[in-house]
C-alpha positions as CSV (number, residue, x, y, z in Angstrom):
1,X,115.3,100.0,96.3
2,X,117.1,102.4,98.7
3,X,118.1,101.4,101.8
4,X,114.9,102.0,104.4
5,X,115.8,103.2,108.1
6,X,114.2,100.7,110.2
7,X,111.4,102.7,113.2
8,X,110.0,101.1,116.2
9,X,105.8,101.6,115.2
10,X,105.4,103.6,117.9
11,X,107.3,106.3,116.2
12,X,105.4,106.5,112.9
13,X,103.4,109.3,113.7
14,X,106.6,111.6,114.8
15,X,106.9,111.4,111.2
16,X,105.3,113.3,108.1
17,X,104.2,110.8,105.6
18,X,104.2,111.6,101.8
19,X,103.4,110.3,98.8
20,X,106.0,107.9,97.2
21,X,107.8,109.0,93.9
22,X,105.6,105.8,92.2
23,X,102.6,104.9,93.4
24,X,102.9,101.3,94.1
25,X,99.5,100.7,95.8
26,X,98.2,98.3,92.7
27,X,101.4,96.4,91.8
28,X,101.2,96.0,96.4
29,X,97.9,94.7,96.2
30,X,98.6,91.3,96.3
31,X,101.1,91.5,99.1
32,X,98.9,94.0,101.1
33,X,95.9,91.2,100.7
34,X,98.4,88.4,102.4
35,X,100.1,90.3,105.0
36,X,96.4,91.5,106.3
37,X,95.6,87.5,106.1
38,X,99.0,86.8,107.9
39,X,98.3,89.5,110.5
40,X,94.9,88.5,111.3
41,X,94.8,84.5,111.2
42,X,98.4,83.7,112.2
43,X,99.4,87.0,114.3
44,X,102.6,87.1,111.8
45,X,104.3,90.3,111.2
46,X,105.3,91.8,107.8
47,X,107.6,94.9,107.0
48,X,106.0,97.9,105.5
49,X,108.8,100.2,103.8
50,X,106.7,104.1,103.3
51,X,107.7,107.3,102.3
52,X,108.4,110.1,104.5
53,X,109.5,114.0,104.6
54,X,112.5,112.7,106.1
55,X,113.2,110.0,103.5
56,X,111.8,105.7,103.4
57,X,111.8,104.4,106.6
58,X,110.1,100.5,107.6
59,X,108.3,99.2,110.4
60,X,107.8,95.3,111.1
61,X,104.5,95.5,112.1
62,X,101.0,93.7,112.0
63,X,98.6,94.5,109.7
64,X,95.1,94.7,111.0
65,X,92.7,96.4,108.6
66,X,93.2,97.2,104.6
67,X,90.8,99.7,102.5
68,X,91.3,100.8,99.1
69,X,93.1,103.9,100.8
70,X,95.2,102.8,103.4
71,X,96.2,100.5,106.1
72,X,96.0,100.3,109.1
73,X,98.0,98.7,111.9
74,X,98.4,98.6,115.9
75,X,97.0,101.2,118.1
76,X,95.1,102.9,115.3
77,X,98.0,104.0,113.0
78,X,97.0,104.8,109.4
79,X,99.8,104.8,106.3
80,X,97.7,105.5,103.2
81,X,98.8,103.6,100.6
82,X,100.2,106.3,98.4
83,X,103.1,106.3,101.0
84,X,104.0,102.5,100.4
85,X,107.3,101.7,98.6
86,X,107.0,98.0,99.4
87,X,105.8,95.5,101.9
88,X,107.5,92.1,102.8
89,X,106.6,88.9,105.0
């Protein structure tokens, strides 16, 4: 995988999301099910790699809500999963 540019969450939404080359949203399902489990029983943190105009960048991050569509983490931010390249913990 190429080397992701790592962004403060805060900064997400200075920054035009696209969708990823792959869509990796149903090989990510698994992971995206454990880090929403981590995020909301144990408050741990997992790093979410997406794709952007401006090339893959990764936040370490919480995640607080999953649909079939897209996350969602602190403060409200959305990254639909079409923009996922990976997701660790």
């Amino acid at each position: 995988m190429t080397s992701a540019e790592l962004i403060p969450k805060e900064d997400i939404l200075k920054y035009k999301l696209t969708r990823a080359s792959e869509n990796h949203s149903r090989e990510l399902q698994s992971k995206l099910q454990n880090a929403l489990r981590l995020g909301n029983e144990f408050k741990s943190k997992a790093t979410i790699t997406f794709q952007t105009l401006d090339g893959p960048k990764r936040v370490e991050t919480t995640v607080w809500t999953l649909t079939e569509d897209a996350l969602q983490i602190k403060n409200g931010v959305v990254l639909p999963l079409g923009s996922l390249l990976d997701i660790e913990y």
